[in-house]
N, C-alpha and C positions, 0 to 999 in steps of 0.2 A: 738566523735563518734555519728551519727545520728541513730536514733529506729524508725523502721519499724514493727508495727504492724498488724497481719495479723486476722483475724477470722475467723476459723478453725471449720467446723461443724464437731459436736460429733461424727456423722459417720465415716467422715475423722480418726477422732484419735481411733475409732474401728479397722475400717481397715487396719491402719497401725499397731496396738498391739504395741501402744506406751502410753507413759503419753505425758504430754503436752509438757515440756522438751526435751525429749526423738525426739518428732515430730521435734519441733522446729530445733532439732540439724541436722537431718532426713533432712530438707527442707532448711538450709542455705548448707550443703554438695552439697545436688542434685543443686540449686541454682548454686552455684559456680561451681559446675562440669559444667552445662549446657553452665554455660557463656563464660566459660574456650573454650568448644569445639566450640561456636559459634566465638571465637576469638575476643569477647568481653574484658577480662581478660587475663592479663598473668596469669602464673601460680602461680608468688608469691602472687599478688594481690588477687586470686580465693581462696590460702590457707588461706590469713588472711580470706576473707569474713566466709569462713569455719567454723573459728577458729582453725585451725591445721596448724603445720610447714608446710612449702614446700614438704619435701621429705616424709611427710605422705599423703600429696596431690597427690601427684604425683603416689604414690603407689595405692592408691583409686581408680587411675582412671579406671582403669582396670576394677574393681568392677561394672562400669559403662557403658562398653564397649568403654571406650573413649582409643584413643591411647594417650601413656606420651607424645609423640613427634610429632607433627602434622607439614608438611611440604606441602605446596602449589607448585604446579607446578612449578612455577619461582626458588622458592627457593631452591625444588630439584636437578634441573640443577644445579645451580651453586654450589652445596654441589658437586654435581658428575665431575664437573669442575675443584676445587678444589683438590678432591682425584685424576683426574686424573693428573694433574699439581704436586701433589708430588709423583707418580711411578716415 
């Protein structure tokens, strides 16, 4: 595992009415959410960066305004192609 260390002015960790830990954990979350929604990251990969399972990832995301399921134009069709091909 690679460490990324980051410095974090005092203000910063005012603001967010965290300890330093607390921030930390605060900013790998947001992190991974962010990446996750740029489609950067799958989702499994976004949970490890996290440190949390999958399906507490997934659950988060909401917290974040992120949708669990993000599907692209292309991909919608053929999801709708799909479901109609099995009626």
């Amino acid at each position: 595992m690679s460490t990324i260390t980051w410095n974090i002015p005092r203000e910063t960790l005012f603001a967010l009415k965290g300890s330093t830990e607390e921030v930390g954990v605060m900013l790998r979350m947001a992190s991974a959410v962010k990446l996750y929604e740029m489609g950067k990251l799958s989702s499994g990969v976004a949970a490890h960066l996290a440190g949390v399972p999958r399906a507490v990832f997934l659950s988060r995301l909401a917290d974040y305004g992120v949708d669990t399921f993000q599907l692209n134009e292309e991909e919608l069709q053929r999801q709708t192609r799909l479901k109609e091909q099995d009626s």
